[in-house]
DRENDO-1510 file (C-alpha; in Angstrom, 1 decimal, always signed):
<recs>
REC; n; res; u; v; w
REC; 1; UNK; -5.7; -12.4; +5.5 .
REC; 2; UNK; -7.8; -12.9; +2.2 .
REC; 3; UNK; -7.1; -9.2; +0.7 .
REC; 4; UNK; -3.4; -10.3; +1.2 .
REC; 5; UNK; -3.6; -13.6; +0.1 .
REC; 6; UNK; -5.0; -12.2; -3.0 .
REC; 7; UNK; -2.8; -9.5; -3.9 .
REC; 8; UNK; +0.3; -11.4; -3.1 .
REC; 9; UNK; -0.9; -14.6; -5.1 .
REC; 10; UNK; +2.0; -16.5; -7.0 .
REC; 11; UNK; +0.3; -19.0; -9.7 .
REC; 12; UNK; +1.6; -22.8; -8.6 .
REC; 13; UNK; +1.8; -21.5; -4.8 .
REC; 14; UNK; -0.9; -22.5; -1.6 .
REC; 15; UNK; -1.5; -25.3; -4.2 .
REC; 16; UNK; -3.3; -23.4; -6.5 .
REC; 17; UNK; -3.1; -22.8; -10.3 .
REC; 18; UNK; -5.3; -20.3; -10.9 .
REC; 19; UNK; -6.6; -17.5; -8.8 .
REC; 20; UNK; -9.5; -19.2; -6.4 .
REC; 21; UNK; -12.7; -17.7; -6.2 .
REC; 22; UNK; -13.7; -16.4; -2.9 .
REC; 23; UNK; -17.8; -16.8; -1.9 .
REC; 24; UNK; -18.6; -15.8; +1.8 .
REC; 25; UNK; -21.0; -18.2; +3.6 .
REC; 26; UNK; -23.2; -15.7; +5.8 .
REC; 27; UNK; -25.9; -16.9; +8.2 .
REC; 28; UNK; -28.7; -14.7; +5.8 .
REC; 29; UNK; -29.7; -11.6; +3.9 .
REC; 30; UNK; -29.3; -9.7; +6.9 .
REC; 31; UNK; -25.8; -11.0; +7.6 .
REC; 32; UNK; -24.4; -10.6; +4.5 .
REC; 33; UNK; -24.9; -6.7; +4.3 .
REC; 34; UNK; -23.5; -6.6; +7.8 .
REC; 35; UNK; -20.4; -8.5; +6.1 .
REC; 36; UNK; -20.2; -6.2; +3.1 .
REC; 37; UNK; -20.6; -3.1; +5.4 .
REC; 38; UNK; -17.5; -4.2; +7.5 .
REC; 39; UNK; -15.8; -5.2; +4.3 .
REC; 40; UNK; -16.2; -1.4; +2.8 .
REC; 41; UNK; -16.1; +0.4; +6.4 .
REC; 42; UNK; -12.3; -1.4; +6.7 .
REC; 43; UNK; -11.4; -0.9; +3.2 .
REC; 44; UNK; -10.6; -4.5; +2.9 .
REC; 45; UNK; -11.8; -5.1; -0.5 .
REC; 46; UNK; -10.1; -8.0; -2.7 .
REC; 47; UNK; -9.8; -5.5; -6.2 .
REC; 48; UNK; -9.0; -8.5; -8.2 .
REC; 49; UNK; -11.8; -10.7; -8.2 .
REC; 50; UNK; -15.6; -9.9; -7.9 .
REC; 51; UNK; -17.0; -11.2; -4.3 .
REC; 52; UNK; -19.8; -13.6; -4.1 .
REC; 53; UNK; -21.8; -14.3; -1.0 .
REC; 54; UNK; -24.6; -16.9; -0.2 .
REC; 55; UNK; -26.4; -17.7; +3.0 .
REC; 56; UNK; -27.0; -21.4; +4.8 .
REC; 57; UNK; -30.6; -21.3; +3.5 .
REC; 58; UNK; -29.5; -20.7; -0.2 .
REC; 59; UNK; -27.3; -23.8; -0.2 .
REC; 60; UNK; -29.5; -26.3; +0.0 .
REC; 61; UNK; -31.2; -25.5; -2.9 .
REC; 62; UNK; -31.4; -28.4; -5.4 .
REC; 63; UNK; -30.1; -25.9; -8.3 .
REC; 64; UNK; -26.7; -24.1; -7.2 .
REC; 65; UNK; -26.7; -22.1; -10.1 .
REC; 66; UNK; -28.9; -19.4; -8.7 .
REC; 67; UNK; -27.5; -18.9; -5.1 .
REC; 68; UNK; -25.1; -16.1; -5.0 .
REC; 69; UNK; -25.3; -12.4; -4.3 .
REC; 70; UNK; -23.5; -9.9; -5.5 .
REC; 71; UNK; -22.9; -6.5; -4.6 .
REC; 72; UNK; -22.9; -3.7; -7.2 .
REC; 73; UNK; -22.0; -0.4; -7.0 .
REC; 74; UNK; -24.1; +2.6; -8.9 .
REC; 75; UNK; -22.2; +5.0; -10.0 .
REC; 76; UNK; -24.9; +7.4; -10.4 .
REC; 77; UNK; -25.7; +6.8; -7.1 .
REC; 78; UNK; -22.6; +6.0; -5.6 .
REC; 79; UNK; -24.7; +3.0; -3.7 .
REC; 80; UNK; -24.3; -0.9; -3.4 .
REC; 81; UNK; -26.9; -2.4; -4.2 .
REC; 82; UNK; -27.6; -6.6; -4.1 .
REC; 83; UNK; -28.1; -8.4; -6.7 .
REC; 84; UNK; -28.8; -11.9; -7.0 .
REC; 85; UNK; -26.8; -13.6; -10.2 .
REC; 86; UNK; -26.4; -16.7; -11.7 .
REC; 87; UNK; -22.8; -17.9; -11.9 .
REC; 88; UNK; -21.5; -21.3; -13.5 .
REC; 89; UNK; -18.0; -21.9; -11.4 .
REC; 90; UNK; -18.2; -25.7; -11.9 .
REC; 91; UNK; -18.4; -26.0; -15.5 .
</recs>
């Protein structure tokens, strides 16, 4: 539903103005690569915007700056790899 959400969005429709970012809530680290895995392994990936994910434990940090993952892929490689980052949605 998200990957078609996505690439069928109209700017002013669902309520929205701009393209909404989507961050997954998983229950931890472990979760969230089982998420990604099932995102990639289904080919359900949203190619226009990046995908964020947090856990439960990483939102109740005082600072929400630092609480999002990332996954990255290596071309060299040709492997994910997670990377925490430091994003500033809110500003």
């Amino acid at each position: 539903m998200y990957k078609d959400f996505y690439e069928n969005f109209i700017q002013g429709d669902s309520g929205f103005n701009a393209l909404p970012q989507l961050i997954l809530v998983c229950e931890d680290e472990m979760h969230t690569k089982e998420v990604f895995k099932e995102i990639v392994t289904n080919g359900v990936e949203i190619s226009k915007i990046k995908l964020y994910f947090t856990t439960d434990l990483r939102q109740i940090e005082e600072n929400l700056t630092k609480t999002l993952l990332e996954f990255k892929l290596y071309e060299e490689t040709n492997k994910y790899k997670v990377e925490d980052i430091e994003l500033k949605l809110l500003d």
